[in-house]
C-alpha positions as CSV (number, residue, x, y, z in Angstrom):
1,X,-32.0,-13.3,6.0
2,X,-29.1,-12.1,4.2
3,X,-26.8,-9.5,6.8
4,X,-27.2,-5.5,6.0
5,X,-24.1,-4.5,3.9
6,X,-22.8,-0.8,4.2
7,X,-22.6,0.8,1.2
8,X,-19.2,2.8,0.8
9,X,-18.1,4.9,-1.6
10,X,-14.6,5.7,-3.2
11,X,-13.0,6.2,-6.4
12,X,-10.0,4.9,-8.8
13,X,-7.2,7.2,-9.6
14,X,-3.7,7.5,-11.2
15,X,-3.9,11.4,-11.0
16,X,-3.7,12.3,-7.1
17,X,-4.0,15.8,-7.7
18,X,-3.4,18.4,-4.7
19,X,-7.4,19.4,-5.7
20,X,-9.0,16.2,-6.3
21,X,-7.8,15.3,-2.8
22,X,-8.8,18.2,-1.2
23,X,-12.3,17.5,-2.8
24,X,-12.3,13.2,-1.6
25,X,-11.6,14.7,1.8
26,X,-14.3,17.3,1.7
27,X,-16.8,14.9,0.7
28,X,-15.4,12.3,3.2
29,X,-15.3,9.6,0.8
30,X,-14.7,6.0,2.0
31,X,-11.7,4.6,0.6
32,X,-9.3,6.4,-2.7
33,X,-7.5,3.3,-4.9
34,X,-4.1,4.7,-6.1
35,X,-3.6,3.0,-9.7
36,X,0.3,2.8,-10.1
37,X,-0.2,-0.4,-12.1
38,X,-0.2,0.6,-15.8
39,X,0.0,4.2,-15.3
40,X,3.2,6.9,-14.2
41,X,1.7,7.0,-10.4
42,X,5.0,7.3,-8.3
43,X,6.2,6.6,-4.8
44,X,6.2,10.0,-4.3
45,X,2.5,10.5,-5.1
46,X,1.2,8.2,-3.3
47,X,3.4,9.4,-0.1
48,X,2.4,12.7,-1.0
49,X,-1.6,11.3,-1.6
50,X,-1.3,9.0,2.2
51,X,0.0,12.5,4.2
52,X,-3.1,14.7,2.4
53,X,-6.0,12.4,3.6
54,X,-4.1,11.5,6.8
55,X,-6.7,13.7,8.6
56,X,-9.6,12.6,7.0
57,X,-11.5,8.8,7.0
58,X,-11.1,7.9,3.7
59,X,-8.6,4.8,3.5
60,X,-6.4,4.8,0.9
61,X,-4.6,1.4,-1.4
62,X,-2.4,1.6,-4.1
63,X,-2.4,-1.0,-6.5
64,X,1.1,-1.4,-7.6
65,X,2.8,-2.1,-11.0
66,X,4.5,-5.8,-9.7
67,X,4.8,-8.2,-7.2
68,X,8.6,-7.8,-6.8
69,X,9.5,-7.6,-3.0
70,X,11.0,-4.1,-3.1
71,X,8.2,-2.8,-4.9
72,X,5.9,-3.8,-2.7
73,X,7.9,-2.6,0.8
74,X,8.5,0.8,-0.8
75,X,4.4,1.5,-1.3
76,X,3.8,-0.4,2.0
77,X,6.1,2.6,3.6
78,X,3.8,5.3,1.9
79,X,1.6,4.6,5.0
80,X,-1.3,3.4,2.3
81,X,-4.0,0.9,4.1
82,X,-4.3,-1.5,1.5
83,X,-2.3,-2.9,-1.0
84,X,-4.1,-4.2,-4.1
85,X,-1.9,-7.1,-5.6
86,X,-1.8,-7.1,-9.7
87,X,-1.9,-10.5,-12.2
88,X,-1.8,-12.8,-8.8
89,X,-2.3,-16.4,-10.4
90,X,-0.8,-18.6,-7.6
91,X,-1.2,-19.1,-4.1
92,X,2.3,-18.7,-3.5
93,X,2.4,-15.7,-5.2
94,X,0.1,-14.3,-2.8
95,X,2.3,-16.0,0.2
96,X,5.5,-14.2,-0.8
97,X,3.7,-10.5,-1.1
98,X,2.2,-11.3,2.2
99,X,5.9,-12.3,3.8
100,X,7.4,-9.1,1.9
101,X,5.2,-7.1,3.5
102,X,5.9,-8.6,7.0
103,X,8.4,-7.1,9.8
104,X,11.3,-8.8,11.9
105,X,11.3,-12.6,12.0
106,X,7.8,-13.0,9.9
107,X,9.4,-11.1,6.6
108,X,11.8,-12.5,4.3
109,X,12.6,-9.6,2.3
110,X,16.3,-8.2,2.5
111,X,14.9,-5.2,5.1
112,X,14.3,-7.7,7.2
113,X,15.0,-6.8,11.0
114,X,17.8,-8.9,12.7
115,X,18.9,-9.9,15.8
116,X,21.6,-7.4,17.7
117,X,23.9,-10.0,17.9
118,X,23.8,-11.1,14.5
119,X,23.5,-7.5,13.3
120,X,26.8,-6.8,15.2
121,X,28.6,-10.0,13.8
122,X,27.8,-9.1,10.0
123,X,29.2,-5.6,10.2
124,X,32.7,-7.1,11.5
């Protein structure tokens, strides 16, 4: 016998506005997917979007416009719960987002955390 699945519901957006939020929390919908793929969505918004549901349960992603390392740490520091990858096509692809995405000694991005030590010996 096949396991019960829990139905959730959410919706699709590249227009967080002040209202429609106000309404997603209201309603305590599951989960808000922040389209800044094709569409004008910016860092700001989705910020903005994170801090105005950060009361409620609803979990929010963005899906953002490239895989590009910086794009991906700046909407991972919104505070969003998910990040929805776009046009993935190689397993490596997936593998570097993931590493972006990653803090201290498991990142390989350039805001990477270093030692002290080595901190201290690239400033002189």
């Amino acid at each position: 016998m096949a396991a019960s699945l829990v139905r959730q519901v959410g919706l699709i957006t590249a227009e967080p506005t002040p209202t429609l939020l106000s309404v997603v929390a209201y309603r305590n919908l599951d989960f808000v997917v922040l389209d800044a793929e094709q569409t004008t969505l910016t860092l700001q918004q989705c910020a903005d979007a994170v801090q105005r549901l950060s009361g409620a349960n609803t979990r929010v992603a963005v899906r953002v416009p490239d895989l590009d390392d910086m794009t991906l740490v700046a909407f991972a520091n919104t505070g969003v719960d998910e990040i929805v990858l776009p046009r993935v096509r190689h397993p490596k692809e997936l593998e570097r987002a993931y590493r972006a995405t990653r803090f201290s000694l498991m990142g390989s991005g350039r805001n990477r955390l270093r030692s002290p030590r080595r901190l201290v010996r690239t400033i002189r």
